[in-house]
C-alpha positions as CSV (number, residue, x, y, z in Angstrom):
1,X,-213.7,90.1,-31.6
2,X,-211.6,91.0,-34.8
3,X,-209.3,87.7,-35.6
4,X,-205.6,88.6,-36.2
5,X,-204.6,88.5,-39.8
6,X,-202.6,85.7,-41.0
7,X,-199.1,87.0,-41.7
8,X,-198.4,84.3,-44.6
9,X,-202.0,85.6,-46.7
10,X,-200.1,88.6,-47.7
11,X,-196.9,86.5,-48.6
12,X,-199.6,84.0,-50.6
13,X,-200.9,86.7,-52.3
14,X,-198.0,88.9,-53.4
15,X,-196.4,85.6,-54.8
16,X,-199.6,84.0,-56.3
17,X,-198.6,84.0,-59.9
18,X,-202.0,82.6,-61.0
19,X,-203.4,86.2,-59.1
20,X,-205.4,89.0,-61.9
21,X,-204.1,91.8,-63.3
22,X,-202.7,93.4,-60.2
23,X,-200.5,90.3,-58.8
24,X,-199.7,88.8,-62.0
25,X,-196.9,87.8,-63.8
26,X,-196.1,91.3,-64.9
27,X,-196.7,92.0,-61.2
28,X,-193.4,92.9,-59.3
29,X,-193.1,90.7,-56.0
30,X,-192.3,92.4,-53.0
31,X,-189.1,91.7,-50.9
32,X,-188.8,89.8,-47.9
33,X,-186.1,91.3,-45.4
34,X,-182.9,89.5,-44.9
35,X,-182.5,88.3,-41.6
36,X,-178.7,88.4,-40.8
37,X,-177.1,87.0,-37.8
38,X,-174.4,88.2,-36.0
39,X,-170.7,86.5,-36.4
40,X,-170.1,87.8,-32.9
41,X,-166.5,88.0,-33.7
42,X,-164.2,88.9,-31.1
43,X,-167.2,87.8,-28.2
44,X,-165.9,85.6,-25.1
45,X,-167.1,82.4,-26.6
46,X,-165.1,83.0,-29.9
47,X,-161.8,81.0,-30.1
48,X,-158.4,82.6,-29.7
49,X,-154.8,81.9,-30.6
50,X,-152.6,83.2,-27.5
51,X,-149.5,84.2,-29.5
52,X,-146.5,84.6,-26.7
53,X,-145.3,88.0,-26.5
54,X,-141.7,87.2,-25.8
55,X,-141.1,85.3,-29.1
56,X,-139.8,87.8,-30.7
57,X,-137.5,88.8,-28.0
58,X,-136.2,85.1,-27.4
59,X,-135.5,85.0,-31.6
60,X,-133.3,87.7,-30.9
61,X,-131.3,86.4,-27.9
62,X,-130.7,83.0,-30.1
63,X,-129.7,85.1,-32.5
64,X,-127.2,86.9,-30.4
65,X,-125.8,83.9,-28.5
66,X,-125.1,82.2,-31.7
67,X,-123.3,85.3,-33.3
68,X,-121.0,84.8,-29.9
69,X,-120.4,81.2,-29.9
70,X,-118.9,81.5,-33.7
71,X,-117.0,84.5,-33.1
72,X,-115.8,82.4,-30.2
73,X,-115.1,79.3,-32.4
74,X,-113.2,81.3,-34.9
75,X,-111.0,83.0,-32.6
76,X,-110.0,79.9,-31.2
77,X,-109.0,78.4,-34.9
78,X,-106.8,80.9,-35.3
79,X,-105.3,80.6,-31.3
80,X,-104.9,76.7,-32.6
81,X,-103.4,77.6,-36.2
82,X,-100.5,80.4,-35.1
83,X,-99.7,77.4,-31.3
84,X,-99.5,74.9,-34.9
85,X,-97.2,77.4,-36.9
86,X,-95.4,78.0,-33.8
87,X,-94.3,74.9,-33.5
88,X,-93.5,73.5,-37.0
89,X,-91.4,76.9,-36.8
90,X,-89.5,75.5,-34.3
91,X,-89.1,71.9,-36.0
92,X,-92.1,70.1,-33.4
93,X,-94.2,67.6,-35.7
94,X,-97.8,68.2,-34.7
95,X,-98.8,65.2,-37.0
96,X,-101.4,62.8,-35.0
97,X,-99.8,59.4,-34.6
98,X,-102.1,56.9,-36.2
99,X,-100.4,53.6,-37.0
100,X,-100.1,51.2,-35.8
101,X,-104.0,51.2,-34.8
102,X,-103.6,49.2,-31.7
103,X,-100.5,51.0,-30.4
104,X,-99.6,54.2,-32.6
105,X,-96.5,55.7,-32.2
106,X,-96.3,57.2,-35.7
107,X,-98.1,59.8,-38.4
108,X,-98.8,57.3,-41.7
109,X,-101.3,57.9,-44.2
110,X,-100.2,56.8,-47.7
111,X,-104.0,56.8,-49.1
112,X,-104.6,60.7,-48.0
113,X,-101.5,62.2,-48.0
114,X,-99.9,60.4,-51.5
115,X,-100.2,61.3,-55.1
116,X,-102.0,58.6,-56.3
117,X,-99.5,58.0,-58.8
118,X,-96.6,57.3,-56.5
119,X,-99.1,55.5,-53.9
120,X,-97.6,52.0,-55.3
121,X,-94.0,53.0,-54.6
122,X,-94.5,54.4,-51.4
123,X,-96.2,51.0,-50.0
124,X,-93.3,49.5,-51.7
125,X,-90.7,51.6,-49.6
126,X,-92.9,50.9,-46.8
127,X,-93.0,47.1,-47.2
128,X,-89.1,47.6,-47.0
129,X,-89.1,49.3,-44.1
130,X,-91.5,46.4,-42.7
131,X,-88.8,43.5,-44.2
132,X,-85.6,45.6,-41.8
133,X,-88.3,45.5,-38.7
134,X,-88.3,41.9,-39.0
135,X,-85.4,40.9,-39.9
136,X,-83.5,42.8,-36.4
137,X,-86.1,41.4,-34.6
138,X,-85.3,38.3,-36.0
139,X,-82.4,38.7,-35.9
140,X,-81.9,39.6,-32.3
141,X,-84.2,35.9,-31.5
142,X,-81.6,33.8,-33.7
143,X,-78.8,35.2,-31.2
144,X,-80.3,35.1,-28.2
145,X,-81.1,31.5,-28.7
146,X,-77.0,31.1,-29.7
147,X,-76.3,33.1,-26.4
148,X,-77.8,30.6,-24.4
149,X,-76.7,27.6,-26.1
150,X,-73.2,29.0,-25.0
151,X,-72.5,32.1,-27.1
152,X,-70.6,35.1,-26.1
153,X,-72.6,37.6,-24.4
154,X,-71.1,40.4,-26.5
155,X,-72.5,39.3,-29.5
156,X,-76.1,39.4,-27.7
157,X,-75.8,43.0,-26.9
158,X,-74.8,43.6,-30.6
159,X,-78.1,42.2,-31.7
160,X,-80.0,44.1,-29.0
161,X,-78.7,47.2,-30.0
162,X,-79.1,46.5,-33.9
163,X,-83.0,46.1,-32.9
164,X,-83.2,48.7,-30.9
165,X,-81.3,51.4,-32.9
166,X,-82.2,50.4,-36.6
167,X,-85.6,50.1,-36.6
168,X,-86.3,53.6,-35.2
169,X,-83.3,54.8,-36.9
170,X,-84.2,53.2,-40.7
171,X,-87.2,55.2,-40.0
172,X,-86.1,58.2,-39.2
173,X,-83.1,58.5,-41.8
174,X,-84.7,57.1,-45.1
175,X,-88.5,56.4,-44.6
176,X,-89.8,59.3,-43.5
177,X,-87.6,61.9,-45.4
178,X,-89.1,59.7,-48.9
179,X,-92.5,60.1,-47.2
180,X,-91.9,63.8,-46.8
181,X,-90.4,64.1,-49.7
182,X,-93.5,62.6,-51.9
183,X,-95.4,64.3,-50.3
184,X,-94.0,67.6,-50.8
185,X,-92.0,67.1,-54.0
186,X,-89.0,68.5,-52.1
187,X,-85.5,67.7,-53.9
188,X,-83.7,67.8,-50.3
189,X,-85.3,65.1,-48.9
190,X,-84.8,63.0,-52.1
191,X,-81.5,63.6,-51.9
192,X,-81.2,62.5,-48.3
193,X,-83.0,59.6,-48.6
194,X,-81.1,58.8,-51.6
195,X,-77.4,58.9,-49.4
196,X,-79.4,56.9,-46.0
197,X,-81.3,54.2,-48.3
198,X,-77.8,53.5,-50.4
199,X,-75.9,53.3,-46.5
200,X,-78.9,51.0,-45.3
201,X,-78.9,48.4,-48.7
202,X,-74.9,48.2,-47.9
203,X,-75.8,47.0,-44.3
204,X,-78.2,44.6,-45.7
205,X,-76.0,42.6,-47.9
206,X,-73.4,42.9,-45.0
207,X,-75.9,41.1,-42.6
208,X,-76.4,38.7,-45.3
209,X,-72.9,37.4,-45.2
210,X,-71.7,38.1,-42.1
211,X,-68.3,38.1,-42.5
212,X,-66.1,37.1,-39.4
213,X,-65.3,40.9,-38.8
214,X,-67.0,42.2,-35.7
215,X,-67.1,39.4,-32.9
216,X,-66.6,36.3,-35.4
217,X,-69.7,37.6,-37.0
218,X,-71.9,35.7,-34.7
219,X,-73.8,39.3,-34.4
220,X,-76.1,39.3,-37.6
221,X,-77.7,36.4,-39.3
222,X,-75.9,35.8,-42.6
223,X,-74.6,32.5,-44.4
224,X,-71.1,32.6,-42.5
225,X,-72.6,32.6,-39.4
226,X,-75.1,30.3,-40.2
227,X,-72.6,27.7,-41.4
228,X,-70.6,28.1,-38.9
229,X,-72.9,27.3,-36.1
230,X,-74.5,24.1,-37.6
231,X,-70.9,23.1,-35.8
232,X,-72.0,23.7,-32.5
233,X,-76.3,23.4,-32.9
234,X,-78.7,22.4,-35.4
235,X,-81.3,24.9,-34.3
236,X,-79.1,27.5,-34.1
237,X,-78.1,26.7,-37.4
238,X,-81.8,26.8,-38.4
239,X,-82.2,29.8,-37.2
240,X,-79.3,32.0,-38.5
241,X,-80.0,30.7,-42.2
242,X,-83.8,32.0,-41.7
243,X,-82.4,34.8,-41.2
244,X,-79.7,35.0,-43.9
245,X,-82.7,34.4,-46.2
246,X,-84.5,37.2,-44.5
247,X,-82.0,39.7,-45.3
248,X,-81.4,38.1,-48.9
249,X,-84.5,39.3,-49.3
250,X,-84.6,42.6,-47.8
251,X,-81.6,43.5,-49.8
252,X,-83.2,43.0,-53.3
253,X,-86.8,44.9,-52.1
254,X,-84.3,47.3,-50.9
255,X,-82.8,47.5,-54.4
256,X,-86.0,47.3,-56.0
257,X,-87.3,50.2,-54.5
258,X,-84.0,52.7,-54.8
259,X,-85.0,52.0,-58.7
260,X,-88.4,52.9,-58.3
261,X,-87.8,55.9,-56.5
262,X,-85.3,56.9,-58.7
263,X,-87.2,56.7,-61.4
264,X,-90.2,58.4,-59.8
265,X,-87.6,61.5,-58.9
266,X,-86.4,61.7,-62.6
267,X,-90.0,61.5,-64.1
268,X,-90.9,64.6,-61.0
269,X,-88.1,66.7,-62.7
């Protein structure tokens, strides 16, 4: 029975190098075949990556949608901007109200709207307006407490009506055209606010005294008055020379601040 040959005696020979003349070193080895597996790329066991074939479709809707929503944004801007230039046109204030913060009932913003350089004066002005505010209101306390220690009832309606007229009023005649005006550098308003503020100083020295004119001058809060009832009541009395010193002292801001804004007004020109 003939044995099978030994595949690995031909390998040991071939690669002897201690083999004669015919296998030597000299000898040229044979090759062995390369043995290559298969990747089997693309098989059913390979991994895959399942890329969605409506991605590119969905970019394109986004795309689209968001293309509408800003043409839709813009055209409402503009619907907004000609309603707002419609209106100032027409003399409507489209200003948001914003002070005071609890209850606003006006547009005030000296830190945005100012020139930093006439920032001071304008919280001056504003102070003044503040110092008229309180000293109706004032006022109107001091003489509803004479009205019912046994006052006239005229005078109380006076005092009502001076708080309920001059504080919007002081506002609207001499604070806000000097806001405006600051604001915009615009000589008219200076000039109107230069007429109002001189009118509204002249009713605070007035007040101040209270001369027996209208009503015996029991209307407004000045030294006349005040003297006069410490007659009848001590508290009374109290109260009309608080507030004789309250409009003492609104007359000289008041002063203080026509020189600043005059000043301002020459410098601007």
């Amino acid at each position: 029975m003939s044995r099978d040959p030994n595949p690995f005696d031909e390998v040991q020979e071939d690669v002897n190098p201690f083999a004669g003349n015919n296998g030597g070193l000299g000898s040229r080895p044979k090759h062995f075949p390369l043995v290559t597996e298969s990747l089997d790329f693309g098989n059913r066991n390979d991994a895959t990556v399942d890329i969605p074939l409506n991605s590119y479709n969905d970019t394109n809707t986004n795309g689209k949608d968001l293309a509408s929503w800003e043409k839709n944004l813009k055209r409402r801007e503009q619907d907004i901007k000609r309603r707002e230039d419609a209106l100032s046109k027409v003399g409507v204030s489209t200003e948001e109200k914003n002070w005071p913060p609890l209850f606003p009932i006006i547009h005030h913003d000296i830190g945005k709207e100012i020139p930093i350089h006439a920032q001071r004066m304008q919280y001056l002005a504003f102070t003044s307006w503040l110092g008229i505010v309180l000293c109706l209101a004032w006022n109107f306390i001091a003489v509803t407490i004479f009205w019912i220690r046994g006052g006239g009832v005229k005078v109380f309606f006076l005092a009502t009506i001076y708080a309920l007229v001059g504080c919007p009023l002081s506002y609207l005649m001499w604070y806000q055209p000097l806001y405006r005006a600051v604001r915009t550098d615009s000589a008219l308003k200076f000039g109107l606010f230069f007429i109002v503020f001189m009118i509204h100083i002249g009713f605070c020295i007035f007040a101040a005294i209270a001369p027996p004119i209208v009503f015996n001058g029991k209307s407004l809060t000045g030294i006349l008055a005040a003297i006069d009832t410490f007659s009848g009541s001590v508290i009374v009395g109290i109260f009309y020379l608080v507030g004789f010193g309250l409009f003492c002292l609104e007359s000289l801001l008041s002063i203080w601040v026509l020189q600043k804004v005059y000043i301002y007004f020459r410098g601007a020109k």
